[in-house]
N, CA, C and O atoms as a GROMACS GRO file, in nm:
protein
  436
    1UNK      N    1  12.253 -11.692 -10.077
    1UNK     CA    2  12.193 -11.590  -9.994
    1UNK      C    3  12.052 -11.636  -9.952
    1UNK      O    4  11.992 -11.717 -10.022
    2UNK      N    5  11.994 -11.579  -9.826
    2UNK     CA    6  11.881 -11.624  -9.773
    2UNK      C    7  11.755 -11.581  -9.874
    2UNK      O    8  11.773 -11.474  -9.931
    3UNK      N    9  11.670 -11.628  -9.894
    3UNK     CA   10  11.541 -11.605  -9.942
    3UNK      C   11  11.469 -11.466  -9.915
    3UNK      O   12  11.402 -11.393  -9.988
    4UNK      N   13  11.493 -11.459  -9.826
    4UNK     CA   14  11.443 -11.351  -9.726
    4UNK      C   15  11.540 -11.191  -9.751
    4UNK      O   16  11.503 -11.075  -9.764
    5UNK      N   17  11.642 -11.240  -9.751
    5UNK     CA   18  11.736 -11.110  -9.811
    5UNK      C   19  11.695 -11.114  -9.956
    5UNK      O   20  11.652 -11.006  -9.999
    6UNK      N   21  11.698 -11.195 -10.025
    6UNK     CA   22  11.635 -11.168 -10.165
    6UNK      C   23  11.530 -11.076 -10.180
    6UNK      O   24  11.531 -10.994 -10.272
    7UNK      N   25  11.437 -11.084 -10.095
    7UNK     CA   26  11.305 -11.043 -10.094
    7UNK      C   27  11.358 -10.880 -10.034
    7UNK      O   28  11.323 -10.778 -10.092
    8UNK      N   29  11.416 -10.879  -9.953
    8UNK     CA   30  11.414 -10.746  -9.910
    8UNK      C   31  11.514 -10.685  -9.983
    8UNK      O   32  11.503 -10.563  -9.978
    9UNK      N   33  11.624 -10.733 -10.061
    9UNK     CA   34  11.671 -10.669 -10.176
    9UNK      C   35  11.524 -10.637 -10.288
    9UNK      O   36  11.532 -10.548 -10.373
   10UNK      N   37  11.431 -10.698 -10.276
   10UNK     CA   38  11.346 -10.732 -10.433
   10UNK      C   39  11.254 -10.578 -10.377
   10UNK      O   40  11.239 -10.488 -10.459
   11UNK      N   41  11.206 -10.563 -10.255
   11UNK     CA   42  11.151 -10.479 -10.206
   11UNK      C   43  11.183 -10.318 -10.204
   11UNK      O   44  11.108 -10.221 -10.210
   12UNK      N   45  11.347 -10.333 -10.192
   12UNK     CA   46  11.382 -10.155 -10.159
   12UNK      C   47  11.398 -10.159 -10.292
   12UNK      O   48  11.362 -10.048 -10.329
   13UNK      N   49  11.437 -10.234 -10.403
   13UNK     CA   50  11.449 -10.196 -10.571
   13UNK      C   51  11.302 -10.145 -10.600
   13UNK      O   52  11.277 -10.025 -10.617
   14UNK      N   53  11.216 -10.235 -10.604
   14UNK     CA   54  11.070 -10.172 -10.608
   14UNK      C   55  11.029 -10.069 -10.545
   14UNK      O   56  10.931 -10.009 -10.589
   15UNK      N   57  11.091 -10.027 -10.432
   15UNK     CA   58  11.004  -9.881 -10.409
   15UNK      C   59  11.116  -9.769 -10.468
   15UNK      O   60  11.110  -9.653 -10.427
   16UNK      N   61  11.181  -9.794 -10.530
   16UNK     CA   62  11.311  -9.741 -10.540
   16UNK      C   63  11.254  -9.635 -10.700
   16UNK      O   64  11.226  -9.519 -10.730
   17UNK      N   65  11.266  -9.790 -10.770
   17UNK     CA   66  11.143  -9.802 -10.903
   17UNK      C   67  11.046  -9.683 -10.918
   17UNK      O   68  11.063  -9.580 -10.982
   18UNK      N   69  10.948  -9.720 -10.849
   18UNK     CA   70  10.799  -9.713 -10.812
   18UNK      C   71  10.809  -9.537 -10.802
   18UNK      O   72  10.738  -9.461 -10.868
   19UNK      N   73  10.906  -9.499 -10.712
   19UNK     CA   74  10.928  -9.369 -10.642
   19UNK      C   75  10.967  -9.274 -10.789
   19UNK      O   76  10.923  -9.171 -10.839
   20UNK      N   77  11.087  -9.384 -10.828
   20UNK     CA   78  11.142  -9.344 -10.965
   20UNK      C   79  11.037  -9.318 -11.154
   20UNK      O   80  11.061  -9.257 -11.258
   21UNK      N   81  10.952  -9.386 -11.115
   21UNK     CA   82  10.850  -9.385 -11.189
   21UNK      C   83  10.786  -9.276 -11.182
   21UNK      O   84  10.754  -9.220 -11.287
   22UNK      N   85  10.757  -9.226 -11.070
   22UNK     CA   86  10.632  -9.102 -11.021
   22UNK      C   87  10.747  -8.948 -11.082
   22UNK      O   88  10.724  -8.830 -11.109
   23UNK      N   89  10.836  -9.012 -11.080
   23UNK     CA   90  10.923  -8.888 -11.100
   23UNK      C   91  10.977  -8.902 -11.256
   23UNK      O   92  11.077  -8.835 -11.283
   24UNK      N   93  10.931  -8.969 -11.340
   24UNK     CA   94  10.982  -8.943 -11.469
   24UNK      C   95  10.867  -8.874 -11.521
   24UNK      O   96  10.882  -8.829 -11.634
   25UNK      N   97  10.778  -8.858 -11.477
   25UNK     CA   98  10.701  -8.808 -11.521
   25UNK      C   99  10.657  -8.820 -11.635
   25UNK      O  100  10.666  -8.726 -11.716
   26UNK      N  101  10.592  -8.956 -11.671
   26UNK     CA  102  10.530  -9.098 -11.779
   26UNK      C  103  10.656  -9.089 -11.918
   26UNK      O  104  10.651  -9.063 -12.038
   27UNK      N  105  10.794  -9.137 -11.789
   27UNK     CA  106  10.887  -9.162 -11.892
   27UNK      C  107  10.929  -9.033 -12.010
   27UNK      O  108  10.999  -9.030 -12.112
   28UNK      N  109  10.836  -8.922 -11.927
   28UNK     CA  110  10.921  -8.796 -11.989
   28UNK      C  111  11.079  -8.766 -11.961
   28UNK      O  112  11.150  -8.742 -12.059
   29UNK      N  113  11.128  -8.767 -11.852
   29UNK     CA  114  11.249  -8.736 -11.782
   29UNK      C  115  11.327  -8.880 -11.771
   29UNK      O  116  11.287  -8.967 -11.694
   30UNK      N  117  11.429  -8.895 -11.847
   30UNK     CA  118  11.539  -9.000 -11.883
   30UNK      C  119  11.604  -9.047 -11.734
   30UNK      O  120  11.597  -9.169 -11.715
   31UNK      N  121  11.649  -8.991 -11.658
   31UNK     CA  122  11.737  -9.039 -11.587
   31UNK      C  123  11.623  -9.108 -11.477
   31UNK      O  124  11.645  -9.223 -11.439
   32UNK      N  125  11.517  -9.047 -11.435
   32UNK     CA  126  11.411  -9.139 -11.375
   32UNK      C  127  11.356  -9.259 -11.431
   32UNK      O  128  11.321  -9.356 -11.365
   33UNK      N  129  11.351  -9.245 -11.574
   33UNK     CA  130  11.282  -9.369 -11.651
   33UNK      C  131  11.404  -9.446 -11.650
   33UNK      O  132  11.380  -9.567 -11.648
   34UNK      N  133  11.540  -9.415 -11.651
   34UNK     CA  134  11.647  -9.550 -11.615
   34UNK      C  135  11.632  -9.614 -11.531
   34UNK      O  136  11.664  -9.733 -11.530
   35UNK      N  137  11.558  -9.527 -11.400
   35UNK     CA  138  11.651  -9.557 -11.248
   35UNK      C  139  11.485  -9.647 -11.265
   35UNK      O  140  11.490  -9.767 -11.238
   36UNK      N  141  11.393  -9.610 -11.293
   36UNK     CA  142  11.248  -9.704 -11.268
   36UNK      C  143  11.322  -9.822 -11.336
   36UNK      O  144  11.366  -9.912 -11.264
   37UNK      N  145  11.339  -9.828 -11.470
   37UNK     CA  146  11.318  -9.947 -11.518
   37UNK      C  147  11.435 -10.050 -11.522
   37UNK      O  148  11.422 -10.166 -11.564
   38UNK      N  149  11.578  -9.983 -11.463
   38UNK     CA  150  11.657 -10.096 -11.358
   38UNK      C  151  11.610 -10.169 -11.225
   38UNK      O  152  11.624 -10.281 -11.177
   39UNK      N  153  11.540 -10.032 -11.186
   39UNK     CA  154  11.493 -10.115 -11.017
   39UNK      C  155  11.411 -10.259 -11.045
   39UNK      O  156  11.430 -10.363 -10.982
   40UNK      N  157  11.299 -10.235 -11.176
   40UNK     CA  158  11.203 -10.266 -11.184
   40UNK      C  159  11.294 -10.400 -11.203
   40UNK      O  160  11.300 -10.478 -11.108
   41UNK      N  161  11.358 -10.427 -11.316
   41UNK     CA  162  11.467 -10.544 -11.346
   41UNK      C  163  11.530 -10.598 -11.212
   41UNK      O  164  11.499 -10.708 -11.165
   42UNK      N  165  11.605 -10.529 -11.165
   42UNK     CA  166  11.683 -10.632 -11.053
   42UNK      C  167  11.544 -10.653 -10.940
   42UNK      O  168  11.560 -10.745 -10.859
   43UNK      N  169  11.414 -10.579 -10.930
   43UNK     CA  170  11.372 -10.620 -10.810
   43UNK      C  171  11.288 -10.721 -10.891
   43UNK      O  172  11.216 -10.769 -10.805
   44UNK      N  173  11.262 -10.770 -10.988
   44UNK     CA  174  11.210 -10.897 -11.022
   44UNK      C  175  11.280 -10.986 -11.007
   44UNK      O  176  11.244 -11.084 -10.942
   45UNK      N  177  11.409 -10.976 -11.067
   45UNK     CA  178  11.528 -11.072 -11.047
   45UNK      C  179  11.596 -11.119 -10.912
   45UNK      O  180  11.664 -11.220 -10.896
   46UNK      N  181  11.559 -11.017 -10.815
   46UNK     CA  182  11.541 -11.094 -10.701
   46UNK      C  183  11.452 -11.193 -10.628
   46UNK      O  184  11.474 -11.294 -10.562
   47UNK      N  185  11.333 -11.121 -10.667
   47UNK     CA  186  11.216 -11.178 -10.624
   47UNK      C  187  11.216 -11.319 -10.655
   47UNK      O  188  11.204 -11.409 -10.571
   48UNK      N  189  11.231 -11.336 -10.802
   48UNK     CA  190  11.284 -11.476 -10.875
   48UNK      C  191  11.317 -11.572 -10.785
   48UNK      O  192  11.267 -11.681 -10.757
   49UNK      N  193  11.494 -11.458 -10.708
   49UNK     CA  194  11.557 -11.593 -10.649
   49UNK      C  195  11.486 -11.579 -10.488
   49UNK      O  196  11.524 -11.674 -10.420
   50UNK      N  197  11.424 -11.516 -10.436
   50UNK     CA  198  11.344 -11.531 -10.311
   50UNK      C  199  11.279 -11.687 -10.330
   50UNK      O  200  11.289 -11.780 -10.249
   51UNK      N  201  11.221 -11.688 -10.439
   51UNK     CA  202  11.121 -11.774 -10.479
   51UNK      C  203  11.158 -11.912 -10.461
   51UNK      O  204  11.071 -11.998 -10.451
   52UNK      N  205  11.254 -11.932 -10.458
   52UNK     CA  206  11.315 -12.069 -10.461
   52UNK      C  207  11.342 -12.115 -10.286
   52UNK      O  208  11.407 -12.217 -10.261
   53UNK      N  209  11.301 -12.050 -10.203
   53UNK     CA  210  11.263 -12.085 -10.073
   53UNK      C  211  11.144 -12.035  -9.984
   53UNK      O  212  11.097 -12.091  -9.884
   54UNK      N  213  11.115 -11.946 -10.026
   54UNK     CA  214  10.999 -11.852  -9.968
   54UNK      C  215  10.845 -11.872 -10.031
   54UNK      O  216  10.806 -11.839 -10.144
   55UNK      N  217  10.762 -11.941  -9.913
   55UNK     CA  218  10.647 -11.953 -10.010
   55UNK      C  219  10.580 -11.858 -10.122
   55UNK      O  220  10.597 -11.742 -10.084
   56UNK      N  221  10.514 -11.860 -10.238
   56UNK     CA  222  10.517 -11.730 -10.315
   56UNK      C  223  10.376 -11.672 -10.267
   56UNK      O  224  10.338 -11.577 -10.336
   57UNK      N  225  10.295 -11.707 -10.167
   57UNK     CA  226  10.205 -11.634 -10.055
   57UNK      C  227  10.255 -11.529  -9.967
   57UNK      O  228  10.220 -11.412  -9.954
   58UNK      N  229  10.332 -11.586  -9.918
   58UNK     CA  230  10.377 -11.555  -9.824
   58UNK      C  231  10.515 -11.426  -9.848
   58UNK      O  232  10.526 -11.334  -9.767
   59UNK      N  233  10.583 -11.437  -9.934
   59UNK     CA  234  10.651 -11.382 -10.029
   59UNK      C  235  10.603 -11.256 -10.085
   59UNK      O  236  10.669 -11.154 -10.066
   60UNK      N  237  10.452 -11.253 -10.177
   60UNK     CA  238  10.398 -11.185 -10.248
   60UNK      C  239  10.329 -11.105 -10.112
   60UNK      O  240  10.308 -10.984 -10.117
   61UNK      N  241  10.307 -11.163 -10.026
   61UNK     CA  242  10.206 -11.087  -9.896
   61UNK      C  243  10.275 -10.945  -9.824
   61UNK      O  244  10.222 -10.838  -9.795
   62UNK      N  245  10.464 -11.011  -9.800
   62UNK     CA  246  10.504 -10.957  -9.754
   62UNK      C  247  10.574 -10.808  -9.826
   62UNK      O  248  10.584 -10.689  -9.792
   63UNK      N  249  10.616 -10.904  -9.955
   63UNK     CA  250  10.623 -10.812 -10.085
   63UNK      C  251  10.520 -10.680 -10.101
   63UNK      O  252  10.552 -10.566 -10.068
   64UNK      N  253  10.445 -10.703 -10.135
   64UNK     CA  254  10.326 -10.617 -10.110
   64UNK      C  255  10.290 -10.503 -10.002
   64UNK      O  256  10.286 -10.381 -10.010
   65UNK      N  257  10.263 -10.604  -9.890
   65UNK     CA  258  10.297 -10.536  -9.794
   65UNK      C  259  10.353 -10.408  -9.721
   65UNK      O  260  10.299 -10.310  -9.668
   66UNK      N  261  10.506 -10.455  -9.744
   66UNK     CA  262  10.582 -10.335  -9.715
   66UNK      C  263  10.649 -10.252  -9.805
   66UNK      O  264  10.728 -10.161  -9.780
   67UNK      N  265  10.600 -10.304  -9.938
   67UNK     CA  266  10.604 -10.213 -10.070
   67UNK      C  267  10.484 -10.049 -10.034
   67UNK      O  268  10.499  -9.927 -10.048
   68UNK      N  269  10.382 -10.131  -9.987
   68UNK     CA  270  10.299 -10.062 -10.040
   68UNK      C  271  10.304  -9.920  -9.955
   68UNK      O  272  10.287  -9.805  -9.996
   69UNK      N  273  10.334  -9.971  -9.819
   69UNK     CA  274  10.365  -9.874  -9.689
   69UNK      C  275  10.511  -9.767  -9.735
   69UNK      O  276  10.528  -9.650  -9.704
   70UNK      N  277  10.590  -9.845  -9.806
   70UNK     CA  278  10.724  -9.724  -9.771
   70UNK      C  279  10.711  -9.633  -9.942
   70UNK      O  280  10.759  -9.522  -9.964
   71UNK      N  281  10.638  -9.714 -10.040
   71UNK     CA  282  10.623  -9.605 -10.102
   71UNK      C  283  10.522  -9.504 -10.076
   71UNK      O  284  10.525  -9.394 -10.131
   72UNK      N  285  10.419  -9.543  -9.981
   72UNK     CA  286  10.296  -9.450  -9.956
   72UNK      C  287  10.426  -9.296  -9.832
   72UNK      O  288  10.434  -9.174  -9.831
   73UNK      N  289  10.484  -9.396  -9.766
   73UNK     CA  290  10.574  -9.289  -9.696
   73UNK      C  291  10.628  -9.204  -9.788
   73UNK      O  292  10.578  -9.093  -9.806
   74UNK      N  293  10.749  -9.250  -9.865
   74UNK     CA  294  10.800  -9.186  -9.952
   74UNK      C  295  10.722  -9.066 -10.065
   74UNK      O  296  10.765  -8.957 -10.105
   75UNK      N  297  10.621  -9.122 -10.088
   75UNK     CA  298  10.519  -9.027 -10.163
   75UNK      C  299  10.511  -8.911 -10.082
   75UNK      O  300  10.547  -8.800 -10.122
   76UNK      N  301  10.449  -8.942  -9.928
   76UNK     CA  302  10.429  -8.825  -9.895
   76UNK      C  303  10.529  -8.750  -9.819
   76UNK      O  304  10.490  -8.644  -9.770
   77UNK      N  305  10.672  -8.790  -9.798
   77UNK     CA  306  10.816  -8.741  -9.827
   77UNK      C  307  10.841  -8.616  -9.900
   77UNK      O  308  10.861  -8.498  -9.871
   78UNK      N  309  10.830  -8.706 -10.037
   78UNK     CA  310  10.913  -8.652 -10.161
   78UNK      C  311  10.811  -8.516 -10.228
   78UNK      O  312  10.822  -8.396 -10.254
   79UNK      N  313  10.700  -8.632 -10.235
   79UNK     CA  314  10.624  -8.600 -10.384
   79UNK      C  315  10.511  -8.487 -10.270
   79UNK      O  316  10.432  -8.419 -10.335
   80UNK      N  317  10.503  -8.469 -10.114
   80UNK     CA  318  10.358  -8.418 -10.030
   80UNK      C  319  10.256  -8.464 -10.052
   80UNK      O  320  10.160  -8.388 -10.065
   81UNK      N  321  10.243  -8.574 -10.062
   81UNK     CA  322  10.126  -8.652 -10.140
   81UNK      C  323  10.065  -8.642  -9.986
   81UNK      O  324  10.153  -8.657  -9.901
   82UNK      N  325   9.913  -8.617  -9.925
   82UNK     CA  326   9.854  -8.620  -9.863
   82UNK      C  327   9.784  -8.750  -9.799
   82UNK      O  328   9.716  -8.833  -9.860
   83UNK      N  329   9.821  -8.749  -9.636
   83UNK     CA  330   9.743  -8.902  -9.614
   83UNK      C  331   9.617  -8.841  -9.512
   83UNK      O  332   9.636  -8.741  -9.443
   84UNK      N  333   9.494  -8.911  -9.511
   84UNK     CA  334   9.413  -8.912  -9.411
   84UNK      C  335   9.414  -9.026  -9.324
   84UNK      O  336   9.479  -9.129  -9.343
   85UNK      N  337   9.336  -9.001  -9.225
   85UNK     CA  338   9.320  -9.139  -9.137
   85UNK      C  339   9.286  -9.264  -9.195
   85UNK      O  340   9.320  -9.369  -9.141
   86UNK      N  341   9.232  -9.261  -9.285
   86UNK     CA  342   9.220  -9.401  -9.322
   86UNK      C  343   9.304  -9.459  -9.418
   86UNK      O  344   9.285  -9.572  -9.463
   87UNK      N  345   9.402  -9.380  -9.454
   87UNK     CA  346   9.502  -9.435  -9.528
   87UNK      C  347   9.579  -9.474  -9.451
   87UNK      O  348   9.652  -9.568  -9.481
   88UNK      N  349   9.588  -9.393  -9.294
   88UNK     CA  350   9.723  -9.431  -9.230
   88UNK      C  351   9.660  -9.563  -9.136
   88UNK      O  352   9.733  -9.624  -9.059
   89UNK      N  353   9.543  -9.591  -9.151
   89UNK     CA  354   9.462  -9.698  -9.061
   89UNK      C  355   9.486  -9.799  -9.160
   89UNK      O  356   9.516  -9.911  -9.118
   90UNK      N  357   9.480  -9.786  -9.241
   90UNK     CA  358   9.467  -9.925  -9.368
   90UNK      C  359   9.627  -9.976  -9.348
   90UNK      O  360   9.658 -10.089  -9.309
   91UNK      N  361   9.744  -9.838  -9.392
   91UNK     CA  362   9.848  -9.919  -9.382
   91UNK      C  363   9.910  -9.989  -9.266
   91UNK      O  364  10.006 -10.065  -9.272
   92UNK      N  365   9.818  -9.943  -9.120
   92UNK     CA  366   9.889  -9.998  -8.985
   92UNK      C  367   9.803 -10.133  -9.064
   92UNK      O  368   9.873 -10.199  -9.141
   93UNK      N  369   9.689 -10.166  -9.051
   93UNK     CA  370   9.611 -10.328  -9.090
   93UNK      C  371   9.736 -10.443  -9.152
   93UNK      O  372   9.774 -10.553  -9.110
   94UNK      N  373   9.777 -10.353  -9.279
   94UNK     CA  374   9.866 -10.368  -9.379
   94UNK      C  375   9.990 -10.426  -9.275
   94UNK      O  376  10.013 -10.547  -9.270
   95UNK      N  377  10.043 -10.359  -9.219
   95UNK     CA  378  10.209 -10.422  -9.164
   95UNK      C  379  10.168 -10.479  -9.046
   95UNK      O  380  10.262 -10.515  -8.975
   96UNK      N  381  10.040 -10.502  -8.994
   96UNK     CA  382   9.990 -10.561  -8.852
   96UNK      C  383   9.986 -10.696  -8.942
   96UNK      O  384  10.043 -10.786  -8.881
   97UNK      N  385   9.943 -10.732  -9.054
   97UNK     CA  386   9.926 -10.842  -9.157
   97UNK      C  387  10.037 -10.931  -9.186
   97UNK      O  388  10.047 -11.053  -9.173
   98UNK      N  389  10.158 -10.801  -9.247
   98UNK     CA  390  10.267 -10.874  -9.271
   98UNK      C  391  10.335 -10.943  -9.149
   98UNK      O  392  10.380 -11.057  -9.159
   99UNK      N  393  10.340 -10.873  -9.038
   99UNK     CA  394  10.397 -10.915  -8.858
   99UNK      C  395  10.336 -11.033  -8.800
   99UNK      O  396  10.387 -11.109  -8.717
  100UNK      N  397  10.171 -11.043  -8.878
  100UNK     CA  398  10.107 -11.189  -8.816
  100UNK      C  399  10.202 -11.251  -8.895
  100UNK      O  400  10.308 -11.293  -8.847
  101UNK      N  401  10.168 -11.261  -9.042
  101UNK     CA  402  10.252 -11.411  -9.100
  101UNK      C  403  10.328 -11.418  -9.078
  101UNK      O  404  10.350 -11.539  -9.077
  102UNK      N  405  10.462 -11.338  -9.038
  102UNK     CA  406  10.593 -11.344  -8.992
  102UNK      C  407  10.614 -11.441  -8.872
  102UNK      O  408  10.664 -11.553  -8.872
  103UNK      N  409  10.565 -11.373  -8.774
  103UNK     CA  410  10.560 -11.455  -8.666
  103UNK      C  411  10.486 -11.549  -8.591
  103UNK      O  412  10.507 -11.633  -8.504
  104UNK      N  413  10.369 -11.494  -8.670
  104UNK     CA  414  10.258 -11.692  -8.657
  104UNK      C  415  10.256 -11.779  -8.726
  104UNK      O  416  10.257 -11.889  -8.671
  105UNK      N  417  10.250 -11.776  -8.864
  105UNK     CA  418  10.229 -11.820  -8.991
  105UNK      C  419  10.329 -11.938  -8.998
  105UNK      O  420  10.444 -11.899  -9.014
  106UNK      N  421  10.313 -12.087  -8.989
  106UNK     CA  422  10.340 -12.175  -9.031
  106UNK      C  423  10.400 -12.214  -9.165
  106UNK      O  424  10.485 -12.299  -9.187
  107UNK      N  425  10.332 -12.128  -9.257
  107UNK     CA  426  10.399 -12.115  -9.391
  107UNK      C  427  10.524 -12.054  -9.397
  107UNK      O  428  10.602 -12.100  -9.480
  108UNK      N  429  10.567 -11.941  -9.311
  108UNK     CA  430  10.689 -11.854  -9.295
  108UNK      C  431  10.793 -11.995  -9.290
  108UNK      O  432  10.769 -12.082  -9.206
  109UNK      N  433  10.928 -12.012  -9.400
  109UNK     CA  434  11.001 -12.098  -9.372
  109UNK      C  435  11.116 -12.007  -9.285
  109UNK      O  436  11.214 -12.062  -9.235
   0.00000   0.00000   0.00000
């Protein structure tokens, strides 16, 4: 499988996780603390195999990236978590970032 599907398998497990985390409420509630700490497992274990073609810059950038944006969505989805302008200004910076290296970035294999 491509590197790149790795990564975006490694990505929706992590916000999957992440989302799942906020909702066990610090591993009070069982079926959230499963679903966190499987995601958390297979989205490393992907990431792993991303790694073996995908620079780990470039990888971790994008990782990051659009981690950070769809759980900030999802938060304020699920959980009404409140955004102001400069949260929603930071995360456009944020995926304007990941879209340069994508499509300029020399490192992008």
């Amino acid at each position: 499988m491509n590197g790149y599907a790795w990564l975006g398998i490694a990505i929706v497990c992590e916000v999957v996780a992440t989302t799942a985390l906020k909702a066990s409420d610090g591993f009070s509630k069982t079926l959230p603390s499963i679903i966190s700490a499987a995601g958390y497992g297979v989205a490393f274990y992907a990431l792993s195999h991303s790694m073996k073609t995908v620079p780990v810059g470039v990888g971790y950038a994008i990782w990051s990236g659009i981690g950070i944006v769809l759980i900030t969505l999802l938060a304020w989805l699920i959980f009404k978590q409140k955004l102001d302008l400069p949260a929603v200004l930071g995360m456009g910076m944020i995926l304007a970032g990941v879209l340069v290296i994508n499509l300029y970035s020399k490192a992008v294999v």
